[in-house]
N, C-alpha and C positions, 0 to 999 in steps of 0.2 A: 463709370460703368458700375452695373448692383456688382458688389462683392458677397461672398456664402464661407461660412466654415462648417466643414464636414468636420469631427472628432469623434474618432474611433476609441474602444477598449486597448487595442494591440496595434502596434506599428505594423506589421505583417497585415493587417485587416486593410490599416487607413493605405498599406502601398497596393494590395489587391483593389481595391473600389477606385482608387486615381487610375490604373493602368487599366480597367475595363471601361469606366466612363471618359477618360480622354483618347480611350482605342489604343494608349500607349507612348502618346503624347504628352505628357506630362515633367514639369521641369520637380525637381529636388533640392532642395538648399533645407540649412541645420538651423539649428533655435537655439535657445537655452539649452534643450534639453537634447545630451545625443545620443541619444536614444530612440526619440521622437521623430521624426522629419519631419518636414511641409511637403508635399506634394501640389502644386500649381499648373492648374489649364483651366481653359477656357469651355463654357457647355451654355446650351438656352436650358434656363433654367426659370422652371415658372412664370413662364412667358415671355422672358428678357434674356438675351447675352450674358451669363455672368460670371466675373472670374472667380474659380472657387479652390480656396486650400481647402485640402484635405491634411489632417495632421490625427495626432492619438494620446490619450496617456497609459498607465503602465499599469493599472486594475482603479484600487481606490485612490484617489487625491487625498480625501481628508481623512484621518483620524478622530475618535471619540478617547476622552481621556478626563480626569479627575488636575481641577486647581494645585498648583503646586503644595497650598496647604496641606493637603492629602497625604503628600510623595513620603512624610515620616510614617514608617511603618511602628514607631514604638511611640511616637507621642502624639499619635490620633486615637480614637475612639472607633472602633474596627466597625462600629453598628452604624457610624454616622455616611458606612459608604452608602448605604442604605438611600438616602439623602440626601447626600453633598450635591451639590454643583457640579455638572461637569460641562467641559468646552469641546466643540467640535472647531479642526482645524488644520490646516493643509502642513502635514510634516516635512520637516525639515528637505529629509531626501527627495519630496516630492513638490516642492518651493521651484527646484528649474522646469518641472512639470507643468506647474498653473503656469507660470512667468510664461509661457511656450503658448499655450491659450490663450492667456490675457492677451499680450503682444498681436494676435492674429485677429482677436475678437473686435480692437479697438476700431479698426474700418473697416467691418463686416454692419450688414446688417439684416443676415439669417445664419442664424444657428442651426444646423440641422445633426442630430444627438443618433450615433451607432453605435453603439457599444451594443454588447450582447442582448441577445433578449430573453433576459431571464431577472428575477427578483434581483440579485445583485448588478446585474447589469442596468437595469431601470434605475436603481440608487448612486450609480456610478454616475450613471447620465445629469442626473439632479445636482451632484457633485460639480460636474462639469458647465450645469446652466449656471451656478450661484457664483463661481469664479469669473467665466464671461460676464453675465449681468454686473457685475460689480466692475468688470474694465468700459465694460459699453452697454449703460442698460435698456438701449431704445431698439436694444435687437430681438427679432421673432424667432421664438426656439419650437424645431419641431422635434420628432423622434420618429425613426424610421426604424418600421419592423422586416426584420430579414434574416434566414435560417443557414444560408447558406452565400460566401462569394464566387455569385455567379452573375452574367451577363443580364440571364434575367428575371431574375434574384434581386438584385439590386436598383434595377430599373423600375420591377415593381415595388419596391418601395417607396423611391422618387415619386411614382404617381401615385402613394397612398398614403403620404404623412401622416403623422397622428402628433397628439398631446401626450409626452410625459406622465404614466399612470400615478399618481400622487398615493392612492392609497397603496401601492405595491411600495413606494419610497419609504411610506410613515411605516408600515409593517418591516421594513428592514433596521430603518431606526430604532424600533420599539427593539428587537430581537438582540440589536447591539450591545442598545442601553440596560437592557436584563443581561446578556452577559458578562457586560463590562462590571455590573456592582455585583452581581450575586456570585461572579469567578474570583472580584477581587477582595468579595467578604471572606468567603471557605478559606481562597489560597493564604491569606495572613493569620487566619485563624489555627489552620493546620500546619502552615509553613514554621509558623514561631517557635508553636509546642511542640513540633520537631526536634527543633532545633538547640529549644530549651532542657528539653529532658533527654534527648540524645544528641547530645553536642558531636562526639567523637566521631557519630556515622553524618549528621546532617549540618554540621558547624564547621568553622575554620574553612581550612583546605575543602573541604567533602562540602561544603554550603549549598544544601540543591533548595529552588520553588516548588512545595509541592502544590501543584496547582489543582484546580477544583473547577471544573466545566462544566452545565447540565446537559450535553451533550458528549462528553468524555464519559461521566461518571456510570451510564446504564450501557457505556460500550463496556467498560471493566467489566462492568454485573455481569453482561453476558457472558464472556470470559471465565470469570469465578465462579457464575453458577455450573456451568459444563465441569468445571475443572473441580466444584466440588460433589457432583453426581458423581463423575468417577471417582473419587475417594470413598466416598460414602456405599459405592455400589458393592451389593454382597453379591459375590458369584454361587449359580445354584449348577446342580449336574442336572440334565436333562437326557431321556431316551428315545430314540424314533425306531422306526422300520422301515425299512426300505427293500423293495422286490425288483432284481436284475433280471435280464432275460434278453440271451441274446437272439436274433433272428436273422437271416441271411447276410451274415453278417454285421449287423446290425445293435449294439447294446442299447438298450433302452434302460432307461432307469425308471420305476413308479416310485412315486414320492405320498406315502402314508398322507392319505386324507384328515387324519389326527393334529398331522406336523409335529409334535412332540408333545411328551408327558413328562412330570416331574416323580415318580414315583416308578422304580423299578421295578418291585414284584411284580407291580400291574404291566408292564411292557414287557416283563419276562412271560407272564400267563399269558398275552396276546401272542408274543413270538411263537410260543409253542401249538397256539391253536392255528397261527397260520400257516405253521412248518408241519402241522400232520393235514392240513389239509393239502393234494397233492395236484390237484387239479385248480388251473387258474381260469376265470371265464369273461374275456370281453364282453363289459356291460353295458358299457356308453362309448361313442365314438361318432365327433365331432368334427368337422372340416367345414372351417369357414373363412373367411379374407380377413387380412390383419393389416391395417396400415399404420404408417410411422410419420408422424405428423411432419410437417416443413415449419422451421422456427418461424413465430412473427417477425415483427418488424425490431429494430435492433433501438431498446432504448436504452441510458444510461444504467441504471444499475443491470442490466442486463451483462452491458458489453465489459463493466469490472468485474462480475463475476466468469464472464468468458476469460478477460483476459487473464487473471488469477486463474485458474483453472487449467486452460491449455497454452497459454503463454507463458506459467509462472512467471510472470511480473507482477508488483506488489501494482494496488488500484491507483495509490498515487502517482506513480509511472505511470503507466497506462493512462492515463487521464492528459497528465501533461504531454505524454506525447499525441495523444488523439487533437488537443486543441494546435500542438503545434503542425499539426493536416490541415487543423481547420484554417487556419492562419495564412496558409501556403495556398488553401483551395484543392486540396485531395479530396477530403471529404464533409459533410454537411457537419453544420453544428454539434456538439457532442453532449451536448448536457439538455437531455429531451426527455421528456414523463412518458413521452407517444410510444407505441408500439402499432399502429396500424396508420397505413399511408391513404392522403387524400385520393379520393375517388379522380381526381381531373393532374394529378400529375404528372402525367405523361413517363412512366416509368421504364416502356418497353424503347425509349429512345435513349434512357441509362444504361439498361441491357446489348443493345445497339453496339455503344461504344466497345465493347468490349470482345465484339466478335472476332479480333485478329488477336489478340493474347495467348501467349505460348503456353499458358499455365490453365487457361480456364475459357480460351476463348470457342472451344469445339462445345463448352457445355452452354455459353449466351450464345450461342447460334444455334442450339434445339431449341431453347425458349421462345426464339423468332420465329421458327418454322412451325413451331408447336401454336404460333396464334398470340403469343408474344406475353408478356408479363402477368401473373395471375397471382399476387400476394395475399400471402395468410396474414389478415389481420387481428391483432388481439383486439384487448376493448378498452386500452387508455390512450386519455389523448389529452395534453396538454394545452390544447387551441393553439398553440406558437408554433412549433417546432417538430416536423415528419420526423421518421425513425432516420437513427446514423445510416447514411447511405454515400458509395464513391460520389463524387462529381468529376474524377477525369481517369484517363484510360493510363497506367504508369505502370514502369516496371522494376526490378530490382534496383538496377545501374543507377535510376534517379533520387535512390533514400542514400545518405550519408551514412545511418546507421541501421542497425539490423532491427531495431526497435520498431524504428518507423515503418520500415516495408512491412514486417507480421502484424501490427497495427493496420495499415492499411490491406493487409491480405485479409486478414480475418471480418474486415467489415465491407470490403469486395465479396466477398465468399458467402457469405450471412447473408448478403443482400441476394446474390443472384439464388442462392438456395431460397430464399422468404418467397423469390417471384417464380420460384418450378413449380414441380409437382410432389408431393405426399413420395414416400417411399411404397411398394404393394409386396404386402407378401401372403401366403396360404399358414396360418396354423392350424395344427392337428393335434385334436385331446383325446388320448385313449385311456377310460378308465375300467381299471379289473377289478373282478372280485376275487378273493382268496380267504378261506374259510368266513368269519364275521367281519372281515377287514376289506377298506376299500383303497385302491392305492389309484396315482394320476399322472400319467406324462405328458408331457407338450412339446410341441414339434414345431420349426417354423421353416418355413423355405422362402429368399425373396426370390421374388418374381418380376420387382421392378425398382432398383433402389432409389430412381427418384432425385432428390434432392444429396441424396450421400456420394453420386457422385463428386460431388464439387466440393464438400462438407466434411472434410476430415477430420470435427471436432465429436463428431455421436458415431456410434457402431450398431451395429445392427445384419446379425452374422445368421448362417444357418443353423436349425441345432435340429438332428437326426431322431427321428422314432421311426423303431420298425415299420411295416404293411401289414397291420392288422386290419379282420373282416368284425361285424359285429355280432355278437356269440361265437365267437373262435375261443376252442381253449387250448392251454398247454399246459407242461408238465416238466419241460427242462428248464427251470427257474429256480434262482436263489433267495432268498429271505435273509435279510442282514437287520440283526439288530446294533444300532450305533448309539453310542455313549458321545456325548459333548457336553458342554455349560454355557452357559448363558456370560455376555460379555457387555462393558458398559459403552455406552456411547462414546465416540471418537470424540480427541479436542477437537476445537471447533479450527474451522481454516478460515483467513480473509475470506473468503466468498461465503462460506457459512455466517460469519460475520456479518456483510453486508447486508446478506439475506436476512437479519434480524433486524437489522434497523430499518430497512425498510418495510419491515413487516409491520414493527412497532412505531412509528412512524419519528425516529432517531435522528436528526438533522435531513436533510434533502438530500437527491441525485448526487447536490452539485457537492455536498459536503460532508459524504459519509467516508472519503479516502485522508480526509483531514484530520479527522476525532482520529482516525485507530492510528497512523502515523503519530498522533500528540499523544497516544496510551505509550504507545513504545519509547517513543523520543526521553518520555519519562519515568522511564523504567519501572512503570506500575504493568507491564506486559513484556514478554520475550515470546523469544522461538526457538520450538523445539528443531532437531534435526530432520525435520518430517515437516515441516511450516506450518506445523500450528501451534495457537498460541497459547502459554503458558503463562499463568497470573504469576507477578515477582515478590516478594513479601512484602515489598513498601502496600502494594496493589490491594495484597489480601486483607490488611491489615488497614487500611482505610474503607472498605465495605465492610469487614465485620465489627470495625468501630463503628459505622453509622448505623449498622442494622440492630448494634446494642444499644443504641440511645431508643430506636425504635420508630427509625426513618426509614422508608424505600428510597434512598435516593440512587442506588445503585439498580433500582427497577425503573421499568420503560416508561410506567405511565406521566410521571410528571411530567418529563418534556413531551411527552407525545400528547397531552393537553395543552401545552404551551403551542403545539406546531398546530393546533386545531384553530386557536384563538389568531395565531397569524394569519392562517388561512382565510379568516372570517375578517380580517381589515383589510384584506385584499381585494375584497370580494363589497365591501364596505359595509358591511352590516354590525360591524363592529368599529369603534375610533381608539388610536394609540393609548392615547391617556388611561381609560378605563383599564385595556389590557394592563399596563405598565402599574399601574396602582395596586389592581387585581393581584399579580403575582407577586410582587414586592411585599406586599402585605405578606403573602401565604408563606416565602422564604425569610422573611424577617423574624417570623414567629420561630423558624427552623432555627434560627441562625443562633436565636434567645438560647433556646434552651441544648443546642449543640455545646453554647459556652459554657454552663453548667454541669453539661456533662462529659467534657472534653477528655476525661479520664478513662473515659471508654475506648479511645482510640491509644491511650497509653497499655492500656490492659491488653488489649486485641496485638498490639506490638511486641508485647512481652509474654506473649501465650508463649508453650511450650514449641510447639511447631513452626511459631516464627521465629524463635531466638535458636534456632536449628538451621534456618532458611539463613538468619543475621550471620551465623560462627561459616556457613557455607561461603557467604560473599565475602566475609573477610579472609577467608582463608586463599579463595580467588583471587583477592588484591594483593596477599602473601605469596601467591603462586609466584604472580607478575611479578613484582620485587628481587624476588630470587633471580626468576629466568633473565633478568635487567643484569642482578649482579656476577650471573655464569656468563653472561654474552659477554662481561665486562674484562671476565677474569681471563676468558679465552680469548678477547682481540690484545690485552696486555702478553700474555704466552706469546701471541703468533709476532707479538711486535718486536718480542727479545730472540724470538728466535730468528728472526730476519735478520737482525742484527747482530746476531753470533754469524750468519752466514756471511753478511757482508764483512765483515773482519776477516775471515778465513777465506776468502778471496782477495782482499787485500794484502795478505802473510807475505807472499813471495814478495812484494814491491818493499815493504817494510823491512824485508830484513835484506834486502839488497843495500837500503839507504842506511841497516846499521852498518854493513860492511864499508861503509862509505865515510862513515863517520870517525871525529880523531880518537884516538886511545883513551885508555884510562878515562872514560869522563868521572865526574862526583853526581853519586846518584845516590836520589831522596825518594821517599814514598810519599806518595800521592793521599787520597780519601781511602778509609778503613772500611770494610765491612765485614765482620761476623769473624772477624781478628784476620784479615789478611787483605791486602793491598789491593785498591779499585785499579790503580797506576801506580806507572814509577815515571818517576820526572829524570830524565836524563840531562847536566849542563853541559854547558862549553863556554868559552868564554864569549863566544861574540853569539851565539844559538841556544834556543830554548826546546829541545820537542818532546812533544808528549805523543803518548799512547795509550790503552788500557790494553791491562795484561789479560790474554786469552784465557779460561780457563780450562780449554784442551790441548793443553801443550804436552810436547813427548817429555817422559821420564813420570817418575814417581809423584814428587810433588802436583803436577799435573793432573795427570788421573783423578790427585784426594779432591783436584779442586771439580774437576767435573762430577765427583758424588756428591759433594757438598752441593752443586746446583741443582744435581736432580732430587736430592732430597728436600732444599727449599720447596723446590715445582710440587713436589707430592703435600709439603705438609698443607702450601695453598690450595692446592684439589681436593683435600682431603677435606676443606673445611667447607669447599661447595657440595661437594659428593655428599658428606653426610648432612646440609640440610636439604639438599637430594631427597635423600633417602626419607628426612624424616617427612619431607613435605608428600614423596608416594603415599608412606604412612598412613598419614592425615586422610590422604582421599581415599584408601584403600576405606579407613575409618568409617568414612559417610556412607 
């Protein structure tokens, strides 16, 4: 009988597409790899009966990597990575992976390739042909394109195979092989001279990779630009006016048509012409419909900056748990360029599903009645992959965790608000006149919120102006002049983030949760108490070493020319080679003369304001040490004093067994401390017992010996207290 191997991205995928195309029939047995399963049933398949596993591997099989010759980081030639050789090659951890394929591939004789369909997903696929072809090369490899595990989702696939995009592979290759030498040029370059002139923070024990990414490096920029606008930012005072007036209850505020001025006489001589003028006069008065858009459709960096945002979960969470929906079949694909849905998707039978839900289902039952789904489409479209959207009706009880369900609320929620209606509401502009001065309020009332029912991520609330006529005047009105300044731009937050790189076109959808994760990981970025992020000195001091040599590499445009040129092999108007020679050359020239002038990132590290930020982290590290050695001093306390307790709960047993004992023994001292007896060893001729002596014992002697302990106790505290003390000191210092 024809045999087929289906081989998925994810195990979660390859056990979704066996249990919809066997209807559920489907046997299960393990491989090599256990992780992976096979999934086995039978299906007519391209016109024959055919039995087909379904199995998966774990993302990439192969690796790209530099000959062992390479691996000496001090007796290679840092220029020659430039150059060298390198090998692509199925890593070690991912050897029961292939074994798991090969094994299945050997008496198959159709390949058909599921993995994701996206650039790294097509390169995965190719992964996956070259390992099969190599166990069985007479096999036909297809590749099936599908956004979503669904019944018929997947079956259109089945009936539309395609070819392996080759020039999407070569474009992933080329992307690799540039940052596999131009990451592992910088990072040995910078790493050493680290290490070399600051041994004590980057050497030994402290040995950190300072690595070098061209896609890490303009996430820092951003970062560091923001964070040095606010340094650099001069606050100025600024003066406005503003005219209150209340009206049947009603306070209106008019907001100075000027908006502010930077010079006070001059707002003081306005105030007073508009405070003797006494009479205010309705000059303009406006009423017209205002509506509040309904979000498009939900595409990847969208749905990170939602979920950063009103989830507070970092984009890499959110990410990973959205593909673990996709995996399971809650929701479509998640790594999508689109924002507006095909015309022929039948959307109002998604809406449908969801009409008995206790959370949202009274709001997909107006959209039915209402004529049924009508989404705002934006204007990108990836040709692959519809916006993030449900594929099944679910509720709390079925997420293990709280992640997963607000992940899948908020793209249930997104989607049915995308397919309502606009929010409607009435705004009202009333402007006066008061002496040479014009002042303006605005008013809004909704009338029909639309899509905010369901949407509890945007607000959109009433805001009151009195009933003004036009030419009404009055006269019970206040005039405020206000004093403020001007303030600098906010750090930036992940979503702000995001929003730049994809602006500047910064790695991909799939890979912009990655770079600012590997900024942090590497402590060239933290976070403040407010989650945004803060450049760390190592951070600052490698953009303002590169930007004294008199590179941008800390600015967008280099890789965002690199992600054009990708773009354009994909598309094939361009071939790997070129690109890869192209920019090699362009960073090889970087590389030259960064070597010569490596002392600029020495300089930059040693400015005044970083060896400020250096005495700060060390001093941090001194924190810790300390708080180690009091946590150490007070479990040693608590351990003596248990054990003063249990002795004194044993006294009474003890001194029964001395009443017990024969006369006169010969008795010796035991171990000394600080001139007085640890024990006394009491003999007998045929018994030996020992004890230690309490030092709260009645009488005199007794007593001296319990001050003598608490005085020990103090002089130990004393010596954590004051570096306590000095350590407040220090921070008070900063």
């Amino acid at each position: 009988m024809h045999r087929a191997l289906f081989v998925a991205e994810k195990n979660d995928v390859a056990k979704g597409i066996a249990a919809l195309l066997s209807k559920g029939n489907s046997q299960r047995r393990d491989g090599p790899s256990k992780y992976n399963k096979i999934y086995s049933f039978t299906m007519d398949f391209q016109g024959q009966q055919t039995i087909i596993a379904v199995t998966s591997v774990s993302g990439h099989l192969m690796s790209l990597d530099f000959g062992p010759e390479m691996k000496d980081w001090h007796g290679t030639t840092m220029e020659r990575l430039f150059d060298a050789p390198v090998i692509r090659f199925v890593s070690k951890d991912m050897q029961p992976v292939a074994q798991n394929i090969a094994n299945e591939a050997r008496n198959a004789s159709t390949l058909v390739i599921w993995t994701d369909c996206d650039r790294e997903g097509e390169n995965i696929g190719d992964e996956v042909k070259t390992v099969c072809l190599k166990s069985n090369p007479r096999m036909n490899v297809y590749r099936a394109k599908f956004s979503e595990v669904t019944f018929a989702s997947i079956n259109r696939a089945i009936r539309t195979l395609q070819r392996l995009d080759n020039n999407i592979v070569e474009a992933v290759n080329c992307r690799s092989e540039l940052d596999l030498r131009i990451g592992s040029a910088f990072t040995r370059l910078q790493t050493l001279h680290f290490q070399r002139h600051f041994a004590a923070l980057f050497g030994g024990e402290n040995r950190q990779v300072i690595s070098y990414g061209s896609c890490q490096f303009p996430t820092l920029g951003f970062v560091v630009e923001r964070y040095k606008a606010i340094q650099e930012f001069i606050t100025e005072p600024f003066w406005k006016l503003q005219v209150d007036h209340l009206k049947n209850g009603v306070k209106t505020e008019f907001i100075w048509d000027r908006i502010r001025l930077f010079d006070r006489g001059i707002v003081q001589l306005l105030c007073e012409d508009v405070q003797g003028a006494n009479q205010a006069k309705v000059e303009n008065l406006i009423k017209r419909p205002k509506n509040k858009w309904r979000p498009a459709g939900l595409d990847t960096v969208e749905f990170e900056k939602l979920a950063v945002r009103k989830l507070h979960i970092s984009a890499k969470t959110a990410m990973q748990v959205a593909e673990g929906l996709y995996s399971k079949g809650f929701i479509s694909y998640p790594r999508t360029e689109t924002n507006k849905f095909p015309q022929n998707m039948g959307l109002t039978s998604l809406v449908q599903m969801h009409v008995d839900h206790a959370a949202w289902g009274a709001f997909a039952q107006k959209i039915v009645d209402e004529g049924g789904a009508k989404p705002r489409n934006g204007s990108k479209s990836d040709e692959a992959h519809p916006p993030i959207h449900p594929l099944k009706f679910a509720t709390r009880d079925q997420f293990s965790n709280d992640n997963d369900w607000r992940v899948y609320e908020l793209v249930t929620r997104h989607f049915l608000a995308c397919c309502s209606k606009d929010a409607k509401g009435q705004e009202t502009k009333v402007t006066i006149r008061l002496g040479g001065e014009s002042f303006t309020a605005t008013g809004l009332m909704v009338e029909d919120p639309g899509y905010l029912e369901v949407y509890p991520y945007e607000k959109w609330s009433d805001k009151s102006v009195g009933r003004y006529e036009l030419g009404e005047t009055f006269t019970d009105h206040q005039v405020r002049m206000i004093e403020s300044k001007t303030e600098p731009p906010p750090l930036l937050t992940e979503a702000d983030l995001i929003t730049l790189m994809d602006k500047y076109g910064i790695g991909t959808d799939a890979t912009h949760a990655e770079h600012i994760e590997k900024i942090k990981q590497r402590s060239y970025v933290g976070l403040d108490n407010n989650n945004h992020f803060v450049p760390g000195f190592l951070g600052l001091s490698l953009v303002d070493g590169y930007d004294a040599m008199g590179f941008a590499m800390s600015k967008p445009q280099m890789r965002a020319n690199l992600e054009k040129q990708l773009e354009k092999i994909c598309e094939g108007t361009r071939n790997k080679d070129e690109v890869l020679k192209e920019q090699l050359d362009r960073y090889r020239r970087i590389f030259r003369i960064a070597e010569d002038k490596i002392n600029s990132l020495t300089a930059a590290f040693m400015s005044d304001d970083r060896r400020k930020m250096v005495r700060l982290a060390e001093w941090d590290r001194q924190d810790h040490r300390r708080e180690e050695e009091e946590e150490e001093l007070e479990l040693r306390l608590e351990e003596e004093q248990q054990q003063l307790e249990r002795q004194e709960e044993e006294q009474p047993r003890r001194e029964e067994q001395e009443e017990r004992l024969p006369q006169e023994p010969r008795e010796e001292e035991g171990p000394v401390e600080n001139g007085r007896p640890m024990m006394k060893i009491f003999r007998y001729r045929s018994t030996c017992k020992c004890w230690g002596i309490k030092r709260q014992r009645r009488g005199a002697e007794d007593e001296e010996g319990e001050r003598q302990l608490q005085e020990e106790r103090h002089v130990e505290g004393d010596r954590v207290t004051g570096r306590t003390r000095r350590n407040a000191s220090a921070i008070s210092r900063r």
